[in-house]
C-alpha positions in Angstrom: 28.2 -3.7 84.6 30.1 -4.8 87.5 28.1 -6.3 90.9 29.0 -7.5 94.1 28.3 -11.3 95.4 24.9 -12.1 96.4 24.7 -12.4 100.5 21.3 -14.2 99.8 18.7 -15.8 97.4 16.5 -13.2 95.7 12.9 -14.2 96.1 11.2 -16.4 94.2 10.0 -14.9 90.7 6.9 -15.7 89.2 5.8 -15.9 85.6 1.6 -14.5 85.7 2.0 -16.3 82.3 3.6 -17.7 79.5 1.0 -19.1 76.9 2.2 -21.1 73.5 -0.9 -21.3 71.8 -1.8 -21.2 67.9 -4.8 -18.8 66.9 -6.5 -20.2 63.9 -9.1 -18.2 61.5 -11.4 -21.7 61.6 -11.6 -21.7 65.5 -15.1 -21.8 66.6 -16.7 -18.8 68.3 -17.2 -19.8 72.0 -19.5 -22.2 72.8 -22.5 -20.8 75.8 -22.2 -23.4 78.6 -25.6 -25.2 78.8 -27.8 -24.0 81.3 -27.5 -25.6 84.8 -30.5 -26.0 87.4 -27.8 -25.1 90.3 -26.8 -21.7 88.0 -27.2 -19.1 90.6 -25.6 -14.9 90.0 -23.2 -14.1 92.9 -21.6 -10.6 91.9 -18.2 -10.6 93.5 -15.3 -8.7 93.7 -12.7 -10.5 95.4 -12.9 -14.2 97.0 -11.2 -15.4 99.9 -9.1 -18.3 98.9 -6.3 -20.9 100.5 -3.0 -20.7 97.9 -3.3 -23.9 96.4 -2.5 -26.0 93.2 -4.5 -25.1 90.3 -5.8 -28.6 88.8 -6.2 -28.0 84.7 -7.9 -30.4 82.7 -6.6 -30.0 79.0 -7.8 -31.8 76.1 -5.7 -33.4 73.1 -4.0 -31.6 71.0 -3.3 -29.0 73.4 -0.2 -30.1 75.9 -1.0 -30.1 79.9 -0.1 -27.2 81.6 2.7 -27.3 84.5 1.8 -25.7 87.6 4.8 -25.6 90.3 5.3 -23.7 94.2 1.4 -23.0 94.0 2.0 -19.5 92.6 4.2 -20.7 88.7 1.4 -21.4 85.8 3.3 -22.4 82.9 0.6 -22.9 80.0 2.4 -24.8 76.6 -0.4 -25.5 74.5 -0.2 -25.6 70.1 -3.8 -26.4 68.9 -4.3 -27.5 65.3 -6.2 -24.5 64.4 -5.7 -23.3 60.6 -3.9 -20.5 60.0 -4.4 -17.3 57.6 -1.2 -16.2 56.0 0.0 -12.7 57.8 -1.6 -10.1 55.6 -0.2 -7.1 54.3 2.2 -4.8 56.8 0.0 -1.4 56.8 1.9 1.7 56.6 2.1 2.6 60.2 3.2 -0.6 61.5 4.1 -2.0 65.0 6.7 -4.0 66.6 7.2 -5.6 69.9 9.7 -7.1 72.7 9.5 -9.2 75.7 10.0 -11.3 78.7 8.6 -13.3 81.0 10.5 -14.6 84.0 9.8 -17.7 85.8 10.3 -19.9 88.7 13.1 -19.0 91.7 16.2 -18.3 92.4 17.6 -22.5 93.3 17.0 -22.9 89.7 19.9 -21.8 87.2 20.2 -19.1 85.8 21.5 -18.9 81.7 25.4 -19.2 81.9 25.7 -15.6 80.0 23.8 -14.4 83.0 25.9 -13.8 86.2 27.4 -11.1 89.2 30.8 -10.1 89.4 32.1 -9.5 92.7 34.0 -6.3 91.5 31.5 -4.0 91.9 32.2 -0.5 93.6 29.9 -0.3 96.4 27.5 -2.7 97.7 23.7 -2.9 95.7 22.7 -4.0 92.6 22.1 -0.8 90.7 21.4 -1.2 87.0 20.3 1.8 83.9 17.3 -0.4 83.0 15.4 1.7 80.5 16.2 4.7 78.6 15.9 7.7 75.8 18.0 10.3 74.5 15.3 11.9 72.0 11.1 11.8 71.6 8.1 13.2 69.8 9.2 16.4 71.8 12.3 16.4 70.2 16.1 16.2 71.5 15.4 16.3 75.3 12.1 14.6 75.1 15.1 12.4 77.2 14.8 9.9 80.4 17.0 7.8 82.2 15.6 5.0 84.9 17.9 3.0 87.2 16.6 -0.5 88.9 17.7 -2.0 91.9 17.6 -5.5 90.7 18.1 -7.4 94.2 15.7 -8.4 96.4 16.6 -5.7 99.5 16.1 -1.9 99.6 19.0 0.0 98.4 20.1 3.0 100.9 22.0 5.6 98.5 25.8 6.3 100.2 27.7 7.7 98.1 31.7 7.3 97.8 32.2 10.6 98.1 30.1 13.9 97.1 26.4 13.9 97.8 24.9 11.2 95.7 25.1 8.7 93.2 25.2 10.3 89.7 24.5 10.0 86.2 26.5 11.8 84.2 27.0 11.7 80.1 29.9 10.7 78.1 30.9 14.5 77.8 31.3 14.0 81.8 28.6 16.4 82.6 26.9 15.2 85.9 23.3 15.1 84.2 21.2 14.1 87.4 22.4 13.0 90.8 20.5 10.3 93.1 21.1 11.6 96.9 22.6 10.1 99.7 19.6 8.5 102.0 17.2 7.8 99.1 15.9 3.9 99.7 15.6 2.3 96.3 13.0 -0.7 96.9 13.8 -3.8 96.1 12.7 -3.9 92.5 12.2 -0.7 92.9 13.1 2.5 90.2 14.5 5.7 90.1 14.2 7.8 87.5 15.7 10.8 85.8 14.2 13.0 82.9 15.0 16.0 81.2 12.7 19.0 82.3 12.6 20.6 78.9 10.7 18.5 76.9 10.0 15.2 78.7 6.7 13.8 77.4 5.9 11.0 79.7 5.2 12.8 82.7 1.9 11.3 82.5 3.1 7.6 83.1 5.7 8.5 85.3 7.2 11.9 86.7 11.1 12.2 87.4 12.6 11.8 90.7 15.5 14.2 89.7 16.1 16.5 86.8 18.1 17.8 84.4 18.1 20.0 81.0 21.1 19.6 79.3 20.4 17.7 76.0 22.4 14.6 75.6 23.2 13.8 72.4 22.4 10.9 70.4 23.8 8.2 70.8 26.1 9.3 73.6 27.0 6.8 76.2 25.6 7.0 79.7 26.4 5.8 83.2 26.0 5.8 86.5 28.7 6.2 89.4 29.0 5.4 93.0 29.2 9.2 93.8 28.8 13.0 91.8 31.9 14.4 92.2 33.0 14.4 88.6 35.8 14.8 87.1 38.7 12.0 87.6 35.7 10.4 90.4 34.2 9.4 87.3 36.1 6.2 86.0 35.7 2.7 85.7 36.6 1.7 89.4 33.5 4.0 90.4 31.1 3.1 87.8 27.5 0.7 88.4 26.9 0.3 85.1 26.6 2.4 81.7 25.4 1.9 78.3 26.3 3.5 75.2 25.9 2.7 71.4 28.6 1.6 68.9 29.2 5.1 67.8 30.5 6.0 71.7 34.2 6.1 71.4 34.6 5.8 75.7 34.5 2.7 76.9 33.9 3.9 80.4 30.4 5.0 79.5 29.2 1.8 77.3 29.7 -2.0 78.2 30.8 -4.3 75.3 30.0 -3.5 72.0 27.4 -0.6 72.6 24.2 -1.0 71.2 23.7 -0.4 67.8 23.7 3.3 66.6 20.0 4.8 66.0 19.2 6.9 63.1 17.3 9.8 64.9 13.8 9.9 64.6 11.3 12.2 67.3 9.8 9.1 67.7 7.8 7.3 71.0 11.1 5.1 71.4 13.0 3.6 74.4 15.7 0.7 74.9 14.8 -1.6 77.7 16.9 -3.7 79.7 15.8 -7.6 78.7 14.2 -9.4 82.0 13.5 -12.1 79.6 16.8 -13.6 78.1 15.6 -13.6 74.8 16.9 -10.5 73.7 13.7 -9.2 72.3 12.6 -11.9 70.0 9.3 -11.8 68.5 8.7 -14.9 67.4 10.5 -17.3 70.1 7.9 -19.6 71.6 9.9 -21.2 74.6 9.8 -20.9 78.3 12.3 -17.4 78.9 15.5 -18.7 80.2 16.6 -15.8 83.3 14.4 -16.7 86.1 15.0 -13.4 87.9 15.9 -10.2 87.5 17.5 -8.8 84.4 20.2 -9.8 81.6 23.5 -8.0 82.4 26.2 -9.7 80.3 28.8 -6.7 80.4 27.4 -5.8 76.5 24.5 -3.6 76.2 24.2 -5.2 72.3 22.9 -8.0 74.7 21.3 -6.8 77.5 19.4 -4.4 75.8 16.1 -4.0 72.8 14.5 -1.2 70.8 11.0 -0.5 71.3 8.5 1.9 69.9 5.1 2.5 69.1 5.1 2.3 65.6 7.9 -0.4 64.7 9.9 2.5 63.5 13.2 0.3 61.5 15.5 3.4 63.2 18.8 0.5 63.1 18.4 -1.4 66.5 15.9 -3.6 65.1 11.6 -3.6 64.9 9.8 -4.3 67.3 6.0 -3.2 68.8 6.5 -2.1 72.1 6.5 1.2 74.1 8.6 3.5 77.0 7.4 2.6 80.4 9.7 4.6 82.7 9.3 3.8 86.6 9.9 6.0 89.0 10.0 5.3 93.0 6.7 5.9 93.6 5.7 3.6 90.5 4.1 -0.1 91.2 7.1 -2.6 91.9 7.3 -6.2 90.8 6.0 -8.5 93.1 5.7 -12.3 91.3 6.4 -14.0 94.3 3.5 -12.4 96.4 1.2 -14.1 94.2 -0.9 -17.3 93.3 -2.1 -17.3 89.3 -4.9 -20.1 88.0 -7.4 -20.6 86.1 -10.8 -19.1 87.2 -12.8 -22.4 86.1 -10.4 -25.3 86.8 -13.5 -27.8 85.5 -12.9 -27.1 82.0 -9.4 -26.8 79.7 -7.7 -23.3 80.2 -8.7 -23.2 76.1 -11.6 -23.3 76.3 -14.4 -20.7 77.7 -14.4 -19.3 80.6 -10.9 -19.4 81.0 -10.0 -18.6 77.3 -12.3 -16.7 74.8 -11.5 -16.4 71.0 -14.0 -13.2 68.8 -13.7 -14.1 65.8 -15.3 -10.6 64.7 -13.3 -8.5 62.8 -12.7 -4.4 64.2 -9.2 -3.3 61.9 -10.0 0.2 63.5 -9.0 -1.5 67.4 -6.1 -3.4 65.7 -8.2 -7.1 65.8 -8.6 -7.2 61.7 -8.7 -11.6 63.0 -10.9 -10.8 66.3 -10.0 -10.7 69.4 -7.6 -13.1 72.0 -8.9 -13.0 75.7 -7.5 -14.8 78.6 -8.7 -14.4 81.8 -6.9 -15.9 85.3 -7.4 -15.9 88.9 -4.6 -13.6 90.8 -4.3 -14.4 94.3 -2.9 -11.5 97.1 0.0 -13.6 98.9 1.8 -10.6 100.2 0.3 -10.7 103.6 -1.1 -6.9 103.5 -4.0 -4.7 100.9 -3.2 -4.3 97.5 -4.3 -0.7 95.9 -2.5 -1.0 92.4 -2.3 -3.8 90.1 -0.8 -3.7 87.0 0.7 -6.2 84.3 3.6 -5.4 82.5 4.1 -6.8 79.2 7.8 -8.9 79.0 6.9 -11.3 76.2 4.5 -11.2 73.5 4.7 -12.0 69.8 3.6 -9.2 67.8 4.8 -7.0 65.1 6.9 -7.7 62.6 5.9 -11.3 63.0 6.5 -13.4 60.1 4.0 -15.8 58.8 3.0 -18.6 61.3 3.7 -16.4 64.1 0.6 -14.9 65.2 0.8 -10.6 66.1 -1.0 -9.7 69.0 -1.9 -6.0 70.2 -2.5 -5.7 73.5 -6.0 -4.0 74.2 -8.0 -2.2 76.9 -11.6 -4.3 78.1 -14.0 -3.5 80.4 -15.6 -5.3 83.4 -18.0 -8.6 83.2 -20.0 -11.1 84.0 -20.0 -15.0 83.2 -20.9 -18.6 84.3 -18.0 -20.4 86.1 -18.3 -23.7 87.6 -19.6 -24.2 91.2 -16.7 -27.0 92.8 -17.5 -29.7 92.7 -17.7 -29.8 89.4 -20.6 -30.8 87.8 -23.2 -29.3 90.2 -23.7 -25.8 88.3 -22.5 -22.7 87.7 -21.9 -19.7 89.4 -22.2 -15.9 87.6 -19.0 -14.1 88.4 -17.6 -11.1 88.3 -14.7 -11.0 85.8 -12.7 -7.3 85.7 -11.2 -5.6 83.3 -7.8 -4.2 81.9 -7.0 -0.8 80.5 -3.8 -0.3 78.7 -2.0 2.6 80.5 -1.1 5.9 78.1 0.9 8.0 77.5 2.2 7.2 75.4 -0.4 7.0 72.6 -0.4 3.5 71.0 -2.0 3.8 68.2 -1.0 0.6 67.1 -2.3 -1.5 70.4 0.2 -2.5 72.9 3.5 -5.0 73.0 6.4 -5.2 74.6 7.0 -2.9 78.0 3.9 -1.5 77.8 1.2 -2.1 81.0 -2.0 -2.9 81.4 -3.8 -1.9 84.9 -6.8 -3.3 86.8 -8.7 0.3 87.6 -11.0 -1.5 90.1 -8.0 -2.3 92.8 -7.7 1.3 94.2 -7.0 2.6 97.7 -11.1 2.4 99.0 -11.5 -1.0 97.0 -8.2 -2.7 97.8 -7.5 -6.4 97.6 -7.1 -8.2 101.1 -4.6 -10.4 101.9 -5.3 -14.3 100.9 -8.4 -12.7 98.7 -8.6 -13.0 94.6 -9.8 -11.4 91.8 -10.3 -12.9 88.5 -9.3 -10.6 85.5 -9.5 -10.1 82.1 -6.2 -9.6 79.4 -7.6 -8.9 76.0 -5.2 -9.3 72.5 -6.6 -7.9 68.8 -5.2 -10.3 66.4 -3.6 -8.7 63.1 -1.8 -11.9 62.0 -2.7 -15.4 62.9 -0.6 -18.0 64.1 1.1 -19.5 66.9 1.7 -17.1 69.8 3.1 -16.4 73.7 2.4 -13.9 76.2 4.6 -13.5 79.3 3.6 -10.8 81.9 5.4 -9.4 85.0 2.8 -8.5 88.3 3.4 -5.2 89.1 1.4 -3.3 92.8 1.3 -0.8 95.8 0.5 -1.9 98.9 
């Protein structure tokens, strides 16, 4: 896609998390904390707390954890654990894909990654995440466009009424009108009222019901006057597969042509810059925003929600369309640590590893918890929190590579240490994550999909410079080294 200079910095971006750690059948259950004469219960719900630097004291063989701009917990840490070869892939399998994005906008970004100055009207308007069929059949179809800049959008349109997307047929599908403000990091998203399935997660902000085909490029232009107002000089962006023979409505290559399948599917625009790899284990290179390299073979990855091999790669992972009244990425409005910074973020409270087996809630090796402080920076209530999934290591994950399904937990107690540390312990409230459907993931979640704090709600909201401390919980189907990157997602 084309884009216009950047006027100004985006704000800082913030990784909640990006783990390298190795699960290990022979790791220990958790260890209960001996008893301390200060231990004293204080139920809590949120904390007032300064932003600060979040001290972690790791132990050998696990590598110190980098924290940077009080708000950027990097955790690297491979333990020695033994592994279990990966066992057998059942015959509903599951897939994933991911991201995580980290520190700001003065650091580079990955050469590939870039704006062109040529774009046709001012914004940074991108198709982020998308679907030409579902379990509902041809127009089980949506279409969600991201403003991927750090200021509001204000739709004003070239000529017509709106913006528009339109098919490769160059049949105006759904139109985005003039006066709409997309937020910054904000959606907008179109769906087919016929047989749209999702409604549930998301509801469309404009609709259409004429089937596009599979396959078919797509893109979106500066106005909806169709016809000869639909050409290259107009367009935001598009993408289209290999099969599309117009080049105005694909970028590059195309992405690779699907076999069609009625299946819970959805290509999503990488924020990551890894391109959807399940088994990479490094820091993701694009700091901010998302990968838009002018080929949509690049930019873009297959998910689904039961690692369907359709011919754009397997992957665990699930649609998550956004629409404008969906939670918006806010990394930068918040500080994320450890919730007992006396003890190695390995080791309980901070990191719980269930060895006990449950194949029936995808955790045939136990169960992965992590649990982290999230602090409101954004200077106002929070009412929503969410987590989206941008990297994770899951299905099909070869051996060594541990595959993680993301699962729903509930609310809990436990012992955390009182500061100083030393002088006792402190029983906390620790709250839970549910992973948000539709659709159905039968398989546990991966890549895209979101996992939401129920307790933050409009009449128990999160004050500004308050905390909560919350819980993330993985089944483990394969052992193995693993990483987990998530994107902070709220309403104010």
């Amino acid at each position: 896609m084309v884009r216009p200079v950047r006027l100004s910095l985006i704000a800082l971006s913030v990784v909640l998390m990006l783990f390298t750690m190795q699960i290990g059948v022979s790791a220990k259950k958790r260890n209960v904390k001996k008893k301390s004469k200060a231990a004293r219960s204080v139920p809590i719900f949120v904390i007032p707390m300064a932003p600060q630097r979040v001290p972690v004291i790791v132990a050998a063989p696990v590598l110190t954890p980098t924290v940077r701009d009080s708000s950027l917990l990097h955790m690297s840490a491979p333990s020695q654990a033994t592994r279990q070869s990966a066992p057998s892939v059942p015959s509903a399998p599951a897939t994933g894909s991911g991201s995580g994005v980290g520190a700001g906008d003065n650091e580079k970004r990955p050469a590939w990654y870039r704006f062109n100055p040529n774009a046709p009207t001012a914004g940074s308007l991108v198709i982020s995440e998308f679907r030409l069929r579902g379990p509902s059949g041809a127009n089980d179809e949506f279409i969600e466009i991201y403003n991927d800049s750090g200021a509001d959008h204000t739709v004003a349109a070239g000529s017509g009424t709106g913006y528009a997307v339109a098919a490769s047929d160059g049949t105006t599908r759904c139109s985005i009108p003039n006066g709409t403000v997309i937020p910054a990091r904000g959606h907008f998203l179109c769906t087919n009222s016929v047989a749209y399935s999702l409604g549930g997660y998301a509801t469309g902000d404009a609709t259409y019901a004429l089937d596009i085909p599979d396959n078919a490029g797509i893109a979106l232009f500066n106005n909806n006057s169709g016809g000869g107002a639909y050409s290259l000089a107009n367009r935001f962006d598009a993408v289209g597969s290999t099969s599309e023979a117009n080049t105005t409505y694909k970028e590059g290559t195309g992405y690779p042509a699907l076999t069609p399948f009625s299946i819970d599917y959805a290509f999503v625009r990488d924020a990551c810059g890894q391109q959807g790899s399940i088994t990479n284990l490094t820091k993701c290179p694009l700091t901010t925003g998302v990968a838009d390299t002018d080929n949509n073979a690049v930019d873009f990855y297959f998910v689904d929600t039961n690692g369907t091999s359709a011919g754009a790669g397997q992957r665990l992972g699930s649609p998550g369309p956004e629409n404008l009244a969906s939670p918006i990425q806010r990394n930068a409005s918040f500080a994320v640590g450890l919730p007992d910074t006396c003890v190695a973020g390995s080791l309980p409270p901070n990191q719980i590893r269930d060895l006990t087996s449950v194949p029936a809630q995808n955790s045939t090796f136990g169960t992965i918890e992590l649990r982290r402080t999230v602090v409101n920076n954004t200077g106002a209530n929070v009412t929503r929190l969410r987590f989206r999934v941008t990297q994770q290591t899951t299905f099909p994950a070869p051996s060594g590579t541990a595959d993680l399904r993301t699962r729903t937990t509930a609310d809990t107690t436990d012992n955390f240490s009182v500061l100083p540390c030393g002088t006792g312990t402190s029983v906390v409230t620790v709250l839970g994550t549910t992973l948000e459907q539709p659709p159905s993931q039968p398989n546990g979640g991966a890549f895209n999909g979101t996992f939401s704090v129920g307790t933050v709600t409009l009449g128990t909201p999160i004050p500004p410079g308050n905390q909560i401390i919350v819980r993330m919980l993985w089944g483990v189907q394969q052992t193995g080294k693993f990483r987990v990157g998530l994107n902070i997602e709220i309403l104010p």
